[in-house]
Biopython code that builds the backbone (N, CA, C, O; Angstrom):
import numpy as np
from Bio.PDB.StructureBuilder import StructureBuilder

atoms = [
    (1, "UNK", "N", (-5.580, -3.734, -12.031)),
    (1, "UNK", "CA", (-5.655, -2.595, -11.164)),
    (1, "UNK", "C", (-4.256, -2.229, -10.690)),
    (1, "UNK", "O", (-3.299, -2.907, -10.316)),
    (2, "UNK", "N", (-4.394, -1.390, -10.782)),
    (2, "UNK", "CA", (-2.671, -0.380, -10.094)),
    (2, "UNK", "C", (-2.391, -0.472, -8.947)),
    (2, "UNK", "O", (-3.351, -0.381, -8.181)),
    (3, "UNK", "N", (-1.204, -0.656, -8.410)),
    (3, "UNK", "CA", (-1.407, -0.908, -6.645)),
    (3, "UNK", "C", (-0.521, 0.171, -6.304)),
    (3, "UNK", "O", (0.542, -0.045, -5.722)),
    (4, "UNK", "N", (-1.073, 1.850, -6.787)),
    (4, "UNK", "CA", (-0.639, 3.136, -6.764)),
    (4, "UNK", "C", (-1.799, 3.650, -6.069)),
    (4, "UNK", "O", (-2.942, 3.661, -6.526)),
    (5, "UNK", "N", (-1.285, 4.249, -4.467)),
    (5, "UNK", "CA", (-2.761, 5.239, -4.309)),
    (5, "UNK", "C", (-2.938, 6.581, -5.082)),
    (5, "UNK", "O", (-2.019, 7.356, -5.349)),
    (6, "UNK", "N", (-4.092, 6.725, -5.364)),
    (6, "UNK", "CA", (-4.239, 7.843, -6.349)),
    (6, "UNK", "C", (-3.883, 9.487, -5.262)),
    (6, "UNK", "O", (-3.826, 10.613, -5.756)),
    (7, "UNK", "N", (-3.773, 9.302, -4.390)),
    (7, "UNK", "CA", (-3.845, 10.570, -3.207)),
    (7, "UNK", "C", (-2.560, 10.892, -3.236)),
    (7, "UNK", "O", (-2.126, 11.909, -3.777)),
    (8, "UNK", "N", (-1.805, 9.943, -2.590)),
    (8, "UNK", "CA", (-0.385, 10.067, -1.755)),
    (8, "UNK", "C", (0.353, 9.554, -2.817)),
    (8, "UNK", "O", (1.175, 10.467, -2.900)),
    (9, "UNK", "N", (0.653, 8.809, -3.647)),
    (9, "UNK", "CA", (1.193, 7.931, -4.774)),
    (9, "UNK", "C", (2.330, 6.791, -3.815)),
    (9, "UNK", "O", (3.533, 6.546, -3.910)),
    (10, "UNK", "N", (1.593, 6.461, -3.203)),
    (10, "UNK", "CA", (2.347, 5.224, -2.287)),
    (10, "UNK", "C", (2.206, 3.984, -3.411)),
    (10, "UNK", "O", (1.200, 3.629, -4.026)),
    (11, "UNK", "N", (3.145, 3.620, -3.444)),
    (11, "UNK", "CA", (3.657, 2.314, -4.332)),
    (11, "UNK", "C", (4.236, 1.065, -3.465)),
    (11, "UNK", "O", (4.595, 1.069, -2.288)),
    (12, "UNK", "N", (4.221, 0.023, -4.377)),
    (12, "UNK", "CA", (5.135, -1.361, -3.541)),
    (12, "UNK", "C", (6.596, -0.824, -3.585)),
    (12, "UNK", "O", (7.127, 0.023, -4.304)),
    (13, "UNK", "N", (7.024, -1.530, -2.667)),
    (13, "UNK", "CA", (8.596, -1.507, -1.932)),
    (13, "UNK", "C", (9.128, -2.469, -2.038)),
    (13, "UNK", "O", (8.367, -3.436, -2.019)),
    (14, "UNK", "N", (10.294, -2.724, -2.165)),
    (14, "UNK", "CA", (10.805, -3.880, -2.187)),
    (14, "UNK", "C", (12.176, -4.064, -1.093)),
    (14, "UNK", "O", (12.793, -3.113, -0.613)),
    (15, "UNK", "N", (12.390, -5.118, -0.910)),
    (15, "UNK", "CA", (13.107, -5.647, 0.085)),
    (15, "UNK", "C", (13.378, -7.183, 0.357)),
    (15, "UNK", "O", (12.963, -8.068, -0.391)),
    (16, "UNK", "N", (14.055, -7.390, 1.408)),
    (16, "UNK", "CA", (14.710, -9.012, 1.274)),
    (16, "UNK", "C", (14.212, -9.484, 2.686)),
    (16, "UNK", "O", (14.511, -9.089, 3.813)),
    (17, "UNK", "N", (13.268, -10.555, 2.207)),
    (17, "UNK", "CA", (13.112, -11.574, 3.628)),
    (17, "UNK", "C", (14.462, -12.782, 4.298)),
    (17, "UNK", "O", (14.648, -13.849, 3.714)),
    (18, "UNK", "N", (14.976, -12.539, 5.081)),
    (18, "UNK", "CA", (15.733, -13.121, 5.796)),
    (18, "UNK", "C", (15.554, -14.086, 6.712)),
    (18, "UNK", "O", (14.886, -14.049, 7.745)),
    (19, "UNK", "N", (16.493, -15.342, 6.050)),
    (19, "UNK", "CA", (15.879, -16.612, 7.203)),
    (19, "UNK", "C", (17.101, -16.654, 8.148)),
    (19, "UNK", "O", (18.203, -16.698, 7.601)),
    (20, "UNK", "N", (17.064, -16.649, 9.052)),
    (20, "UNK", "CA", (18.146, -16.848, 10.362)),
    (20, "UNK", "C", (18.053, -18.290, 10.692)),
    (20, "UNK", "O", (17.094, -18.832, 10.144)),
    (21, "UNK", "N", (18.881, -19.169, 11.535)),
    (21, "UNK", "CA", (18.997, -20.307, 12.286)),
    (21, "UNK", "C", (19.914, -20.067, 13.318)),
    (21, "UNK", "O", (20.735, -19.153, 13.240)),
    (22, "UNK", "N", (19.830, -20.862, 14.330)),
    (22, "UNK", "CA", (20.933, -21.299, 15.408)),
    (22, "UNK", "C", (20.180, -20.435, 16.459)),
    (22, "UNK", "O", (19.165, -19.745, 16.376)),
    (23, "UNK", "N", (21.371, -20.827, 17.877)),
    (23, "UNK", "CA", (20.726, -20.167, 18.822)),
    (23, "UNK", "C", (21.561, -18.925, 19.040)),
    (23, "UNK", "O", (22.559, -18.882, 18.321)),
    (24, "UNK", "N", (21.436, -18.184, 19.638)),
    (24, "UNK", "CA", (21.251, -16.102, 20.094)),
    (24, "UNK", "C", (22.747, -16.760, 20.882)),
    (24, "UNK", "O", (22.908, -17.749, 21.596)),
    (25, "UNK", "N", (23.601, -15.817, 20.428)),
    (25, "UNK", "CA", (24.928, -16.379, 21.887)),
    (25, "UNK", "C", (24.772, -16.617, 23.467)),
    (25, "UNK", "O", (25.189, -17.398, 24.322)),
    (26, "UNK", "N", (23.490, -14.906, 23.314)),
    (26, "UNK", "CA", (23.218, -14.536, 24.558)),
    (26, "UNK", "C", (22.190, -15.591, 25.181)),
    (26, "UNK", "O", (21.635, -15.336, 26.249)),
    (27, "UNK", "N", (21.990, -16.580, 24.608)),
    (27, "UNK", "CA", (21.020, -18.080, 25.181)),
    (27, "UNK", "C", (22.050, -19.555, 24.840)),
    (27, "UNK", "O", (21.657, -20.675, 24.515)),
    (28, "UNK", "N", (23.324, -19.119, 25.030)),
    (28, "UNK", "CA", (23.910, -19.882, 25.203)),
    (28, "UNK", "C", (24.879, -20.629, 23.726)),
    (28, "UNK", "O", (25.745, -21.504, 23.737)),
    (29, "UNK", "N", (24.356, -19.940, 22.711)),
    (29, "UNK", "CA", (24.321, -21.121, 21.058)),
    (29, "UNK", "C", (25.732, -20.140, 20.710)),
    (29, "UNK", "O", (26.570, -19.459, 21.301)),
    (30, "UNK", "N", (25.442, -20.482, 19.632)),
    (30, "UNK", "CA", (27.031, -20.288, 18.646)),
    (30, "UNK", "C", (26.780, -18.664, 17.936)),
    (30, "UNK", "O", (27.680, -18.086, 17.326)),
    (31, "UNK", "N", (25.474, -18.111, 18.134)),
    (31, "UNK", "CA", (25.166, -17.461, 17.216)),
    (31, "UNK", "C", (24.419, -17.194, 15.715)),
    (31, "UNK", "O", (24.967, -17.652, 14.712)),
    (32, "UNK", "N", (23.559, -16.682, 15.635)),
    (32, "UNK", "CA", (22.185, -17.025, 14.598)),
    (32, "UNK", "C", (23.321, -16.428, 13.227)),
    (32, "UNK", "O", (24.224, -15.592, 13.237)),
    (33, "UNK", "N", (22.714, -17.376, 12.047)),
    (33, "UNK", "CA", (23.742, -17.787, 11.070)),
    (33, "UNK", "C", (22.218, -17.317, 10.025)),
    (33, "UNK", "O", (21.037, -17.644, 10.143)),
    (34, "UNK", "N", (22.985, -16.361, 8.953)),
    (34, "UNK", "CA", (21.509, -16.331, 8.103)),
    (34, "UNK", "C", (22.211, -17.286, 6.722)),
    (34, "UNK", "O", (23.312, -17.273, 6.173)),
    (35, "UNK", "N", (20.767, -18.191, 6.491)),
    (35, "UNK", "CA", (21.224, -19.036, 5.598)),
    (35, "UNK", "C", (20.503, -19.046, 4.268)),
    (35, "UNK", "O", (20.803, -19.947, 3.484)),
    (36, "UNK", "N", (19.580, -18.146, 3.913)),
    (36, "UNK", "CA", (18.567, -17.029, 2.749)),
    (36, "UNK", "C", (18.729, -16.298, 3.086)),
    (36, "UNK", "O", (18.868, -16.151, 4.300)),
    (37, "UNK", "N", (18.850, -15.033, 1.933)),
    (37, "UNK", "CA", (18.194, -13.729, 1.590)),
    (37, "UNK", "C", (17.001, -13.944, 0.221)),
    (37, "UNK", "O", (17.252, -14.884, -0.534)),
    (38, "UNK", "N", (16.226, -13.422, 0.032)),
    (38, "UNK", "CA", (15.092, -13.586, -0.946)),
    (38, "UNK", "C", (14.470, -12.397, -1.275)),
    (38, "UNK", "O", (13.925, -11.996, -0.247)),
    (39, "UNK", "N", (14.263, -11.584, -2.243)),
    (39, "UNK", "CA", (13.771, -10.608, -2.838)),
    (39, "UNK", "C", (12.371, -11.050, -1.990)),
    (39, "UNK", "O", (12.012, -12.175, -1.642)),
    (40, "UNK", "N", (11.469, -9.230, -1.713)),
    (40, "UNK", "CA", (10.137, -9.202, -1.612)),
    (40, "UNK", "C", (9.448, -8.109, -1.467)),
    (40, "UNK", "O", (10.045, -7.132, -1.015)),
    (41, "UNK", "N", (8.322, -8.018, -1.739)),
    (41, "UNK", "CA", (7.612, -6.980, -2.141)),
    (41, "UNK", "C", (6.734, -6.332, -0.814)),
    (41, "UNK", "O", (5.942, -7.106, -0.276)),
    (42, "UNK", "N", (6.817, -5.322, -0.420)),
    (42, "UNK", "CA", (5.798, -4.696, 0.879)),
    (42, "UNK", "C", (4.976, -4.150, -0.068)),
    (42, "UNK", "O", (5.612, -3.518, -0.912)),
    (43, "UNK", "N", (3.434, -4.168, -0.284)),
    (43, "UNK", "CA", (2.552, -3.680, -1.049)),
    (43, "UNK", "C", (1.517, -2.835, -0.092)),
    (43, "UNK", "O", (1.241, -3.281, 1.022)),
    (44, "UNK", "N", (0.910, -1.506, -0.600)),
    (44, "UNK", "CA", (0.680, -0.868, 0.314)),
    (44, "UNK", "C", (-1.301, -1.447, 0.672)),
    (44, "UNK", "O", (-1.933, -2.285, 0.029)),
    (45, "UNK", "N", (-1.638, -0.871, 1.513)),
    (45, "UNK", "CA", (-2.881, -1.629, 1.795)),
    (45, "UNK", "C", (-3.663, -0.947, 1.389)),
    (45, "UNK", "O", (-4.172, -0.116, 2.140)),
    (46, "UNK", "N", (-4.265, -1.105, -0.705)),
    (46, "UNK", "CA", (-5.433, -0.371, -0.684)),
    (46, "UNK", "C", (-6.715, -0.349, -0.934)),
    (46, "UNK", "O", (-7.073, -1.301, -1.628)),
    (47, "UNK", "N", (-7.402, 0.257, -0.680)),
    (47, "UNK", "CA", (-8.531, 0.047, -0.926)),
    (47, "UNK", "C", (-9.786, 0.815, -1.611)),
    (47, "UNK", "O", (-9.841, 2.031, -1.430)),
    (48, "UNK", "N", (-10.902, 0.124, -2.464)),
    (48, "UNK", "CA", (-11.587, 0.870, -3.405)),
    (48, "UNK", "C", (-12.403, 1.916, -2.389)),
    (48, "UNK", "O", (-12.443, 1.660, -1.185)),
    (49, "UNK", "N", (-12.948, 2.916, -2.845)),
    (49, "UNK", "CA", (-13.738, 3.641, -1.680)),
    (49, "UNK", "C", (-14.714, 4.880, -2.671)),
    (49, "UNK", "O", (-14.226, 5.404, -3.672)),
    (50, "UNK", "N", (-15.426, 5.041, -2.419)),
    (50, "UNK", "CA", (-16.425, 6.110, -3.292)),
    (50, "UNK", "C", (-16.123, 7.124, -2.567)),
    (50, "UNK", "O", (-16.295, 7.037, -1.351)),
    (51, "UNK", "N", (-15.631, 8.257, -3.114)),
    (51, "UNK", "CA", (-15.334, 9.518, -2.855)),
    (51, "UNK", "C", (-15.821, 10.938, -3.127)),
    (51, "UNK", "O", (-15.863, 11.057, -4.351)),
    (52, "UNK", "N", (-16.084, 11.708, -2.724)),
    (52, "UNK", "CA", (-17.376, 13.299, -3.402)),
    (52, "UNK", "C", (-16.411, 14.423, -3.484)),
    (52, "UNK", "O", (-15.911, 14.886, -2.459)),
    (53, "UNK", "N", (-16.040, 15.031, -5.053)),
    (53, "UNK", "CA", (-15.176, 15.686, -5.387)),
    (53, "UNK", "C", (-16.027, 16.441, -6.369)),
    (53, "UNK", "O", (-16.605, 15.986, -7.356)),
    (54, "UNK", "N", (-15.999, 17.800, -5.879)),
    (54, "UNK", "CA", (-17.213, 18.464, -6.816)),
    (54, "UNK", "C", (-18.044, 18.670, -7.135)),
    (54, "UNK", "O", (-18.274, 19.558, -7.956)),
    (55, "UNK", "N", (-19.152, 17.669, -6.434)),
    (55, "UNK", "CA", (-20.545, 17.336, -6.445)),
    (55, "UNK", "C", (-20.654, 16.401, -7.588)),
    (55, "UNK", "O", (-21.626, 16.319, -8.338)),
    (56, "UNK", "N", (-19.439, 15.621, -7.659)),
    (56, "UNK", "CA", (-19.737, 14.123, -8.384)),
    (56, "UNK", "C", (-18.743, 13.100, -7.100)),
    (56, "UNK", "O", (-17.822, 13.253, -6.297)),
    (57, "UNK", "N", (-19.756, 11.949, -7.642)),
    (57, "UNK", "CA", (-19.340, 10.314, -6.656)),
    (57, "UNK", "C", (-18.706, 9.917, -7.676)),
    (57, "UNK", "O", (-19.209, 9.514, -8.725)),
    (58, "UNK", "N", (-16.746, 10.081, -7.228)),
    (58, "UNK", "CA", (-15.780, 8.886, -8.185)),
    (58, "UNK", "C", (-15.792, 7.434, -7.232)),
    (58, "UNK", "O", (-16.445, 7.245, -6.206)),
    (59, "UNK", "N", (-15.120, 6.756, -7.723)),
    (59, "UNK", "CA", (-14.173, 5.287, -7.119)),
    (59, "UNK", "C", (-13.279, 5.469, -6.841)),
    (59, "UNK", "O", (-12.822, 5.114, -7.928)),
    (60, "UNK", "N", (-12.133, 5.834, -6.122)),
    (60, "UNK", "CA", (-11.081, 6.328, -6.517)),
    (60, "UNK", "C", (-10.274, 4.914, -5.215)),
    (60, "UNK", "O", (-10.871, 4.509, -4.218)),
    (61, "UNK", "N", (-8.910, 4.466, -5.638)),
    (61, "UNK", "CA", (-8.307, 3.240, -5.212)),
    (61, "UNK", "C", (-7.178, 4.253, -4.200)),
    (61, "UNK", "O", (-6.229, 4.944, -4.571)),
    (62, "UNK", "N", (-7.634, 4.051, -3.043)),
    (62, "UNK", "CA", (-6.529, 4.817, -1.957)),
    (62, "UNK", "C", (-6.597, 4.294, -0.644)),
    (62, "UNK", "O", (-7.570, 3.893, -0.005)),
    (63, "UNK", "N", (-4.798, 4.403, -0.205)),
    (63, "UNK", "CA", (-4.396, 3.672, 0.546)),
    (63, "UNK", "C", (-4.923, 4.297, 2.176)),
    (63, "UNK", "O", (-5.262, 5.388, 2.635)),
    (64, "UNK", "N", (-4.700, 2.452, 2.843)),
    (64, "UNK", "CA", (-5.946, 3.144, 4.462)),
    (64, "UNK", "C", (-5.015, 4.119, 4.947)),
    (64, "UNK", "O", (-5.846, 4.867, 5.463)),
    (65, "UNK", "N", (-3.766, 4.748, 5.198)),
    (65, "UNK", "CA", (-3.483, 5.466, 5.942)),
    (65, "UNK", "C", (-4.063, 6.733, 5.530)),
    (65, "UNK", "O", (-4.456, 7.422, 6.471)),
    (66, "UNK", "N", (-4.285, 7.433, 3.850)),
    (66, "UNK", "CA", (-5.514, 8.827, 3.611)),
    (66, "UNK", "C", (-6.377, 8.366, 4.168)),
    (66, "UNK", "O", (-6.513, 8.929, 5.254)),
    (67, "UNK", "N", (-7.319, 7.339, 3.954)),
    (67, "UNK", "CA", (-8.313, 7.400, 4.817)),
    (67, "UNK", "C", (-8.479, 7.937, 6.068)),
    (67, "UNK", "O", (-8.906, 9.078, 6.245)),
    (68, "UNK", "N", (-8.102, 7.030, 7.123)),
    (68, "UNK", "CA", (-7.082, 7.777, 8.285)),
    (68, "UNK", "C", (-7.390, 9.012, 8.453)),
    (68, "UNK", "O", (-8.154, 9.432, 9.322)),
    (69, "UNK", "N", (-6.817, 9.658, 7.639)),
    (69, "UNK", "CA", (-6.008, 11.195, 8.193)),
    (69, "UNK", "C", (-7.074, 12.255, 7.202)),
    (69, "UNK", "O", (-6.922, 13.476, 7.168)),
    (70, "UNK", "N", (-8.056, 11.579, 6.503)),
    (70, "UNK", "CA", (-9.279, 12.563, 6.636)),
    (70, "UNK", "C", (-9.025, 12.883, 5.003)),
    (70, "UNK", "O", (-9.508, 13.897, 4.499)),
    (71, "UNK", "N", (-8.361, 12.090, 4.354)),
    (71, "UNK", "CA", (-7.737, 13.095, 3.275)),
    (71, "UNK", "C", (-9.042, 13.250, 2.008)),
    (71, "UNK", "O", (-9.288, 14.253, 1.337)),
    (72, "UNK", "N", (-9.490, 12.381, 1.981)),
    (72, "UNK", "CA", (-11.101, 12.052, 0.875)),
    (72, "UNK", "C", (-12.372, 12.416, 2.079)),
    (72, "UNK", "O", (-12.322, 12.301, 3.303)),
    (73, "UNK", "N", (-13.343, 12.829, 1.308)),
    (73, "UNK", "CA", (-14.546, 13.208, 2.165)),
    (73, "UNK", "C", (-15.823, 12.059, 1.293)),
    (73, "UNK", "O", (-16.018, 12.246, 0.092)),
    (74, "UNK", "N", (-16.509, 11.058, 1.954)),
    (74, "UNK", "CA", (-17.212, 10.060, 1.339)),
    (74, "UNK", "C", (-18.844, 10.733, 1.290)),
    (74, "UNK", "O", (-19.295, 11.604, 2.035)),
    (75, "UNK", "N", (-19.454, 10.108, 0.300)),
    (75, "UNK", "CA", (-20.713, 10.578, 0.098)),
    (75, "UNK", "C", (-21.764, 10.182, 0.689)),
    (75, "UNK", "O", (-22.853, 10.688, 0.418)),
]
sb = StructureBuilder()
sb.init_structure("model")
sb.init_model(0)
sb.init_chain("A")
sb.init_seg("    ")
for serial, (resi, resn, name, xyz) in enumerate(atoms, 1):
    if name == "N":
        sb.init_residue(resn, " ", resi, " ")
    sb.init_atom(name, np.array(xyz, "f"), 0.0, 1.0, " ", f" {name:<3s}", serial, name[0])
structure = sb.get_structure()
């Protein structure tokens, strides 16, 4: 399955999870030291849903924020 909403065409993102250590200056420490960066993926949240387009019931795979905002009308 595609992790493309069929509505909006929202796709995965990518980006870097960051590990920090030490303490904040402003709590007294030396200052937070990042000691990883790591590739990663934000994937959008979607979901299957039966939809009424025409006076036919598709499946169609779309993300919750159309839902939301009214964008599919369900049967």
């Amino acid at each position: 399955m595609s992790k493309v909403c069929e509505l909006c065409g929202k796709r995965p993102a990518s980006g870097n999870s960051i590990v920090r250590r030490g303490l904040a200056k402003a709590k007294g420490g030396i200052g937070l030291h990042i000691t990883r960066v790591t590739k990663r993926r934000f994937l959008p949240n979607l979901q299957r849903v039966r939809t009424k387009e025409g006076g036919t019931v598709l499946r169609r795979t779309v993300c919750t924020a159309c839902i939301r905002q009214g964008r599919i009308t369900k049967p």
